[in-house]
C-alpha positions in Angstrom: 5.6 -10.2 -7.5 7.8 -7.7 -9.1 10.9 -7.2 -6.9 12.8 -4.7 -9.1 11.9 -1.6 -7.8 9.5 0.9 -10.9 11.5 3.7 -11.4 8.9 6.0 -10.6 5.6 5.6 -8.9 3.6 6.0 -11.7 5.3 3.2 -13.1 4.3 1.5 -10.6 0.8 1.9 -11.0 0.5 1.1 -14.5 2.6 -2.4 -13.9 -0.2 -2.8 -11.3 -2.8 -2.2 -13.8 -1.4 -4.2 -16.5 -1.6 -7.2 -14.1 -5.1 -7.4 -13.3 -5.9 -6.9 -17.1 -4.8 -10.4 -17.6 -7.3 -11.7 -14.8 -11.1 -11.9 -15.9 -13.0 -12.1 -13.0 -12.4 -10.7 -9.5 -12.7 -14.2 -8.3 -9.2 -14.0 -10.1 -8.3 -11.1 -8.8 -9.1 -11.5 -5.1 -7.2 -14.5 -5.5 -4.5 -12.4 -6.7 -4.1 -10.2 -4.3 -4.1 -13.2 -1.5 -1.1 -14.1 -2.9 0.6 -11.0 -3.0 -0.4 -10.7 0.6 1.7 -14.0 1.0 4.8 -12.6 -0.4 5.0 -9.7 2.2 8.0 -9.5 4.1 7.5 -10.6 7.7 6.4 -8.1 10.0 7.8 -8.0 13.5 5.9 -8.7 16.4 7.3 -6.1 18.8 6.0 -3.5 15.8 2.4 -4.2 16.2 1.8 -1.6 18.4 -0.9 1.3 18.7 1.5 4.0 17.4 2.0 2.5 14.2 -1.5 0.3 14.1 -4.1 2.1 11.2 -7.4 3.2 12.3 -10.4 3.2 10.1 -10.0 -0.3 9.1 -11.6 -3.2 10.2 -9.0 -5.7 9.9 -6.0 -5.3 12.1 -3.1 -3.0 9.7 -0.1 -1.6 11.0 2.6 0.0 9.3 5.7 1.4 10.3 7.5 4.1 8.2 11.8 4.5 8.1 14.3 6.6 5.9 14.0 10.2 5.2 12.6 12.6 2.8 14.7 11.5 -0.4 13.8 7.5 0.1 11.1 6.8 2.7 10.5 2.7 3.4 7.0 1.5 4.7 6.8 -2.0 6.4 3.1 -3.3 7.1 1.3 -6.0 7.3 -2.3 -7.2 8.2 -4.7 -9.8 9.8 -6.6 -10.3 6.8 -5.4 -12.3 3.3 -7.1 -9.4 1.1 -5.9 -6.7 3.7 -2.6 -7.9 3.3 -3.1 -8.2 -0.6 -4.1 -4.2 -0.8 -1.0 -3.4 1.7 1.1 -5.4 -0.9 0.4 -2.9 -4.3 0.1 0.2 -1.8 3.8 -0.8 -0.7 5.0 -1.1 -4.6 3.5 2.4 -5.0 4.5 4.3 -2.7 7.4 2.8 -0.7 11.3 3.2 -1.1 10.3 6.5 -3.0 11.1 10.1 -2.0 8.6 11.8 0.4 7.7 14.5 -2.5 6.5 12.4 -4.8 4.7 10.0 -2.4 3.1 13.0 -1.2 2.1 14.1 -5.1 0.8 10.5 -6.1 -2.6 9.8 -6.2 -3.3 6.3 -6.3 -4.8 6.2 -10.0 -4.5 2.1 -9.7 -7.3 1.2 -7.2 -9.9 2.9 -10.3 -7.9 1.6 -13.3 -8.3 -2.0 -11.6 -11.6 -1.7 -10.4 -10.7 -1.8 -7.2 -12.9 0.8 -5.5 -16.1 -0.9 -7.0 -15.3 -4.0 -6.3 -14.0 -4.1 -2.3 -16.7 -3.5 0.5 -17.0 -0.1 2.2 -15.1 -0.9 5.5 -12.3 -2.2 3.0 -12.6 0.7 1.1 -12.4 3.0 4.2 -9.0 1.0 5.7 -7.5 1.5 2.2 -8.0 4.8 2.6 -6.8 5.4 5.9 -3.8 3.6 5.2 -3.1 5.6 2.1 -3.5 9.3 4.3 -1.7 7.6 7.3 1.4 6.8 4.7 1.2 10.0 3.1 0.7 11.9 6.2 4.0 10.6 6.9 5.8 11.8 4.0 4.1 15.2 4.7 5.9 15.0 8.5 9.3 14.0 6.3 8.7 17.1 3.9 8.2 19.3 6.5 11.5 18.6 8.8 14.3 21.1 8.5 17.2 19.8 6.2 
């Protein structure tokens, strides 16, 4: 796993992208993204809580926000291997970024991998609530008086 920061979101994305090229079947891939899931920090205990669990997926995801509006950090983690796979690229996306430009980045990389056609809906659907629960906070960041 990359642990140099990207400088920029997009970046981020494309690294993402490049990676998956080399792989040439999603037996690959889902193995792949296993591993990533490995290599997420460990997630405290005493965090798994229903404030910061994510709803819409059917796995068990939590994920807990810190910093501020110039550098916001996500931690999350998951029940599942490929859960915890997806929570691994959404993290090198979008965390340790300012809240603006988490806020502007759409996440090209789950169509430029193939991703959306290739995970089932209810995986699909967690994604995607995790990706508005992370924004969302960013959004409550943004909106805070300075």
């Amino acid at each position: 796993m990359n642990t140099i920061a990207s400088a920029s979101a997009a970046q981020a994305q494309q690294e993402i992208a490049d990676e998956f090229a080399f792989f040439s079947d999603w037996t690959e891939r889902y193995q792949y993204l296993i591993d990533l899931g490995k290599q997420l920090p460990p997630f405290p205990e005493a965090w798994k809580t229903e404030e910061h669990r994510v709803h819409g997926c059917q796995s068990m995801v939590w994920l807990v926000p810190s910093g501020d509006a110039s550098q916001m950090h996500f931690d999350a983690a998951s029940d599942s291997a490929i859960v915890s796979g997806l929570i691994a690229l959404v993290l090198r996306v979008y965390s340790d970024r300012p809240a603006a430009e988490i806020v502007a980045t759409e996440p090209a990389y789950i169509q430029q991998i193939g991703l959306a056609k290739h995970l089932s809906p209810t995986r699909s659907n967690g994604l995607a609530a995790m990706l508005v629960k992370l924004r969302a906070y960013a959004a409550a960041e943004l909106e805070k008086p300075a």
